[in-house]
C-alpha positions in Angstrom: 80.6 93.9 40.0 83.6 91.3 40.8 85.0 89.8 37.7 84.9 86.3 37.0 88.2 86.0 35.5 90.2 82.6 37.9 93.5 84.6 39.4 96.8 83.1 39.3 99.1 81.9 42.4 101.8 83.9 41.5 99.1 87.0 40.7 97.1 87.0 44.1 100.2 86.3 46.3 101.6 89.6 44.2 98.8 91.6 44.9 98.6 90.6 48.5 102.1 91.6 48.6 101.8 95.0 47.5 98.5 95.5 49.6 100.0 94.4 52.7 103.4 96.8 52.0 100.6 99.5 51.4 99.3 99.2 54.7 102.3 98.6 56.5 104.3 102.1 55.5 100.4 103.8 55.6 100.6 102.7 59.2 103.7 103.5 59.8 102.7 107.2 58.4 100.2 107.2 61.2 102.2 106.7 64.0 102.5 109.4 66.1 106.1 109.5 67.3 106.7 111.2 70.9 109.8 113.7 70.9 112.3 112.3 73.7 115.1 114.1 75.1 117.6 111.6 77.2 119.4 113.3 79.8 122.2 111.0 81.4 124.5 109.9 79.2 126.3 107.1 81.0 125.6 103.2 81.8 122.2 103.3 82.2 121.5 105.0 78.6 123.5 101.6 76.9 120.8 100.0 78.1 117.7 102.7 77.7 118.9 104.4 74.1 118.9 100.7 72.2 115.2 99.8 73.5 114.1 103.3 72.4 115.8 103.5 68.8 113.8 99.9 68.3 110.2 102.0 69.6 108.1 103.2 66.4 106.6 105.7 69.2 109.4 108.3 69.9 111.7 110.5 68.1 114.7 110.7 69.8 116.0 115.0 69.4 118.4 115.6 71.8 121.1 113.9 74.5 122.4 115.4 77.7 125.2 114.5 79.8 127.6 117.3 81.9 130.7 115.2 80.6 129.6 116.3 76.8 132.1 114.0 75.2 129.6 111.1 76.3 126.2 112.9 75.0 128.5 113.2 71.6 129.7 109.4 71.8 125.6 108.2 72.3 124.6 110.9 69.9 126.4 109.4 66.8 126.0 105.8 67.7 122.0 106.3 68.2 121.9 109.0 65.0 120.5 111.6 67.7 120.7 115.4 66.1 121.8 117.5 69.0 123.7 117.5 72.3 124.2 119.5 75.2 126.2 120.4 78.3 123.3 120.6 80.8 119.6 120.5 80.9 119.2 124.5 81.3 120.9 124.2 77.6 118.8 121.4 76.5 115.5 123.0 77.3 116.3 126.0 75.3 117.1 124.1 72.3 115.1 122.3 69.6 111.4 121.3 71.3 110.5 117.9 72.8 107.8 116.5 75.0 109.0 113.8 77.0 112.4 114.1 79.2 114.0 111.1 80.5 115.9 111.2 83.1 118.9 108.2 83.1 121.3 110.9 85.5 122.5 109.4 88.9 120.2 109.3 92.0 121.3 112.6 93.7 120.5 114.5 90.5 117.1 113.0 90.4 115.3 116.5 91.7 116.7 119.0 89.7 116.7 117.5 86.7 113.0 116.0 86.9 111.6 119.6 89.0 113.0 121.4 85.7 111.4 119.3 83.3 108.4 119.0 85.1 108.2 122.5 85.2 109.2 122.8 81.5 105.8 121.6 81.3 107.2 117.8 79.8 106.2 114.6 80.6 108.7 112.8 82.9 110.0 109.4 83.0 112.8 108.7 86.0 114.9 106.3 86.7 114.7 105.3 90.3 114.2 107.1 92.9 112.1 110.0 92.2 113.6 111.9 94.4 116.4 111.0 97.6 114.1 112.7 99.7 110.5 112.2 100.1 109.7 116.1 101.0 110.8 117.1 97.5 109.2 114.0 95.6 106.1 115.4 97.6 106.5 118.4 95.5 107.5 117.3 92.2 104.1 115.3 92.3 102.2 118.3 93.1 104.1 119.7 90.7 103.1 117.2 87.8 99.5 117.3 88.7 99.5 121.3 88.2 100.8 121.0 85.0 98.5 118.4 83.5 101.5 116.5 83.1 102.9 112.8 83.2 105.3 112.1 85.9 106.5 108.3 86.3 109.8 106.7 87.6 111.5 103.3 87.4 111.4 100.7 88.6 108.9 98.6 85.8 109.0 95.7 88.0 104.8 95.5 88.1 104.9 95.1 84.0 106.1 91.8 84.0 103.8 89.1 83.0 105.3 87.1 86.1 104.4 89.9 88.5 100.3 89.7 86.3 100.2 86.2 87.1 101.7 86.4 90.9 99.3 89.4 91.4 96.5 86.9 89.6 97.4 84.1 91.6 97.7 85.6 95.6 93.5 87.4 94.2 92.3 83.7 94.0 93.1 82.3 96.6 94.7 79.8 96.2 97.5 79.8 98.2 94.5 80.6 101.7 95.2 83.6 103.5 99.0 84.8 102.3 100.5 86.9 105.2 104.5 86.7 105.0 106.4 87.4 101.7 110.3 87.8 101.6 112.5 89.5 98.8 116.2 90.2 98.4 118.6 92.0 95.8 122.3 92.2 96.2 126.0 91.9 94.9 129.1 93.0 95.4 128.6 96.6 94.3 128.8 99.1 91.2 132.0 100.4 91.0 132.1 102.9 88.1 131.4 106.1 90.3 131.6 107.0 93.8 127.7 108.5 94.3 126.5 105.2 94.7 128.3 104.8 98.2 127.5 108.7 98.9 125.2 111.0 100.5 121.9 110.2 97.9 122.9 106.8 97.0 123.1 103.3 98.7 121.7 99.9 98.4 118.5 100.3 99.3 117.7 103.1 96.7 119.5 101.1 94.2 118.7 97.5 94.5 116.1 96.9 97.5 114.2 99.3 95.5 113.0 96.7 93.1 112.0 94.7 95.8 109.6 97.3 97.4 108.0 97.8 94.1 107.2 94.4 93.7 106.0 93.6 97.3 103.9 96.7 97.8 102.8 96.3 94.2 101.7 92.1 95.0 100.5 93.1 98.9 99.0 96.4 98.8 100.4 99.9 100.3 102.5 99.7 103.6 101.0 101.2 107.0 104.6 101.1 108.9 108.0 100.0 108.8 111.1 99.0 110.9 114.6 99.0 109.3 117.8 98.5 110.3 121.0 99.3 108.4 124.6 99.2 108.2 128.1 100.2 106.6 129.9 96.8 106.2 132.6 97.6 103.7 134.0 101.4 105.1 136.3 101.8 101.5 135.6 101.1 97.7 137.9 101.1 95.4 136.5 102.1 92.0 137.7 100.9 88.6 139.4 103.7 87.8 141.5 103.3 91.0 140.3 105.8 93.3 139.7 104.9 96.7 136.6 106.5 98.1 134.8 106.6 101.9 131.3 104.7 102.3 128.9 107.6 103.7 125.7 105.3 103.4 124.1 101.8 104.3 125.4 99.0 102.3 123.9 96.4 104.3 119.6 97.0 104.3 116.8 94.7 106.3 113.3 96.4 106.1 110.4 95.2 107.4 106.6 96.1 105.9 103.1 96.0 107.8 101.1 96.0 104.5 98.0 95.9 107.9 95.4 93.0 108.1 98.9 90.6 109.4 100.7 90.9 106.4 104.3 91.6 106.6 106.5 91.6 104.2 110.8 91.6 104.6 113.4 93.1 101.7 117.3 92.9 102.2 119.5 94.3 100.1 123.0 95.3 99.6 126.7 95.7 98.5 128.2 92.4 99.9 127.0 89.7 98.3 129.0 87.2 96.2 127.0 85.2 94.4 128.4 82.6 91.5 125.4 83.8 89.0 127.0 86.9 89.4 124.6 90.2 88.2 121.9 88.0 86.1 118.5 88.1 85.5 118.8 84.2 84.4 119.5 82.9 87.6 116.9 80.3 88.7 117.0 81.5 92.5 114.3 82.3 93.8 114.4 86.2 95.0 110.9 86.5 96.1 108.6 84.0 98.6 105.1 84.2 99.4 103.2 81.7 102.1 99.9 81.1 102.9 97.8 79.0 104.7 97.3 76.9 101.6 101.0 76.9 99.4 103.8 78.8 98.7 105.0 81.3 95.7 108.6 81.9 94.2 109.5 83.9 91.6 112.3 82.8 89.8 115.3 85.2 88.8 114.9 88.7 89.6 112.3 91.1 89.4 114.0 92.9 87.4 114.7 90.4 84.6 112.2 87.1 86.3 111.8 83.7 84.0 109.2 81.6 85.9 107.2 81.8 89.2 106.8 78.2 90.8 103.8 77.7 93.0 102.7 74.5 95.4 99.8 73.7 97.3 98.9 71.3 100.0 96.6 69.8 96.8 99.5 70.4 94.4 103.1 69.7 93.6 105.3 72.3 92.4 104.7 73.4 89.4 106.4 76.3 87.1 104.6 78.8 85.1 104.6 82.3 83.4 107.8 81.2 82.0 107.3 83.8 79.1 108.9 86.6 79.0 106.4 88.3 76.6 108.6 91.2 75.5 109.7 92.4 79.3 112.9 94.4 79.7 113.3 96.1 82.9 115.2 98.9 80.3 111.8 99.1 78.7 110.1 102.1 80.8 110.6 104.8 79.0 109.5 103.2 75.6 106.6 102.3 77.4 105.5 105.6 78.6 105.9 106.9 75.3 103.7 104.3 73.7 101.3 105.4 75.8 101.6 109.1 75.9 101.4 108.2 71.7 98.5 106.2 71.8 96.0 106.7 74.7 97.0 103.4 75.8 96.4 103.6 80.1 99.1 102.3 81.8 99.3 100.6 85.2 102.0 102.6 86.9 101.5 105.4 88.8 103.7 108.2 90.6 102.0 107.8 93.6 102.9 104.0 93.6 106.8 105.3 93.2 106.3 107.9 95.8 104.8 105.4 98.3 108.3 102.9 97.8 110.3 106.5 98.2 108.8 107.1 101.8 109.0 103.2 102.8 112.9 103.5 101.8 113.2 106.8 103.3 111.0 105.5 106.9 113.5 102.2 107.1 116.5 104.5 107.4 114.4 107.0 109.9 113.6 103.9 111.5 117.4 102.7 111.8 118.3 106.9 113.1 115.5 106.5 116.0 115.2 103.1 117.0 111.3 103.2 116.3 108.5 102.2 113.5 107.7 104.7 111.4 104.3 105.4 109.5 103.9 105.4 106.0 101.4 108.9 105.3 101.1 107.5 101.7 99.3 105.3 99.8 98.3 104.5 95.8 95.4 102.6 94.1 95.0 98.9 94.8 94.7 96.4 93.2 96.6 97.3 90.6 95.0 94.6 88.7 91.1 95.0 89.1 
């Protein structure tokens, strides 16, 4: 029976207090935390390791990096227990269920075909795979072991991509059938693989772009590409001087089919005075219809508005929110999902799809002919 005695201020706020502390570490009992093991140990993981430390989802229990000085160095700043030389020597070491993969592109296989077959979930950084005909298998792979398998970019979690996605299903802007999207600078020059057999532009930066555009107009029937090697030599930061073996110049062209085509340029040789920010209010993606026009504004990547106009309306800006979105926030996501049923919306098949695109646009450039896309992956993402 409740008592009738009044309560104090100073009582209930105490007692509220201590209730809600209760709950609080009782929750934070409760949460199942996903073992991680981080392979990659170089630029990338100052950006991933920060993002996952902050996630109440994963346990962090071992780094990898084959220069073991720099799995030591993230180790003691991210208080992670154990370290290794290579994966072969990670995966025999303390247990984990979820590898991420931060190495650089040409290592993408290996590393993700032994984890896979580890039986882990998988999170890559982008690409997959360099090569479509062993993504191919690293899929089947996944599926065989009842395991996850996803890869970067996160480009179709941002709450600008939800409302762009939102606002090309209403209608608004009539029939949309020509989109454009771009992604360059001057070039990473902390290693050599980025201008080597594996790497490139395209694969690097374009990639984004063909996330976002198959993701907004559907999956891609054919492309045409052309590409180029503008700048022959790079000198890296640590003074070596190394040959260009790929494209650092990209222009791809989608069929999406039904009339819609889509364009994505990228590459190593663009200057720009915003320099490498997210924050920049350019706009890096265009849609038109036979009713208005669509820009996002600021990369996809790191994007801060999307301004829309109709032949009814003036511009206007929206979605200026970011809502939590960090393009370093993939793996953290996966986890939280892997911890907590939560479905998520990205697929491998989508990453596997924008892998054979990038792959056809440099067939295309070899032959001098459109290539078919064989792939495909469920659309709408947004039902």
């Amino acid at each position: 029976m409740p008592s009738s005695k009044p309560v104090s201020r100073r009582t209930f706020l105490k007692t509220t207090a201590a209730a809600g502390a209760a709950a609080t570490a009782l929750a934070n009992q409760d949460t199942k935390k996903i073992k991680v093991g981080v392979i990659g140990c170089g630029s990338v993981s100052g950006s991933y390791l920060p993002v996952m430390v902050e996630s109440p989802y994963i346990e962090l229990v071992s780094a990898c990096d084959l220069i073991i000085q720099r799995a030591a160095e993230r180790a003691k700043r991210f208080n992670i227990p154990h370290t290794y030389p290579n994966i072969d020597e990670m995966l025999k070491g303390p247990k984990f269920d979820f590898l991420v993969n931060l190495t650089s592109m040409p290592s993408h296989y290996q590393v993700n075909l032994k984890g896979l077959e580890s039986g882990l979930h998988v999170w890559s950084e982008k690409p997959l795979s360099v090569h479509s005909a062993d993504a191919k298998k690293l899929l089947a792979l996944a599926r065989e072991k009842k395991v996850g398998f996803w890869g970067a970019p996160i480009t179709i979690l941002s709450p600008q991509f939800k409302f762009m996605a939102e606002t090309l299903a209403s209608g608004k802007l009539g029939k949309v059938t020509a989109a454009h999207a771009h992604y360059g600078h001057e070039g990473f020059l902390w290693s050599a693989w980025f201008f080597q057999k594996g790497g490139g532009s395209l694969y690097d930066l374009g990639v984004y772009n063909v996330t976002s555009l198959t993701g907004l107009l559907g999956p891609v029937k054919a492309v045409v590409g052309m590409t180029r090697i503008c700048t022959p030599k790079r000198k890296l930061t640590d003074g070596t001087e190394v040959d260009v073996e790929v494209s650092d110049n990209d222009m791809l062209i989608m069929d999406h089919g039904n009339g819609v085509l889509s364009h994505v340029q990228s590459g190593y040789n663009y200057g720009s005075a915003d320099g490498h920010s997210g924050r920049t209010d350019q706009y890096t993606i265009d849609f038109w219809g036979t009713e208005g026009d669509m820009h996002l504004c600021g990369y996809d990547w790191g994007p801060h508005g999307v301004d829309v106009s109709t032949m009814k309306e003036t511009r206007k800006r929206y979605a200026e929110d970011p809502a939590g979105y960090k393009w370093q926030n993939g793996a953290a996501h996966i986890a939280e999902c892997l911890a907590t049923g939560k479905k998520t919306i990205m697929t491998m098949e989508h990453a596997f799809h924008v892998l054979e695109i990038m792959e056809g646009c440099h067939n295309s450039q070899q032959t001098g002919k459109r290539v078919p896309i064989q792939s495909t992956f469920k659309w709408p993402i947004f039902s």
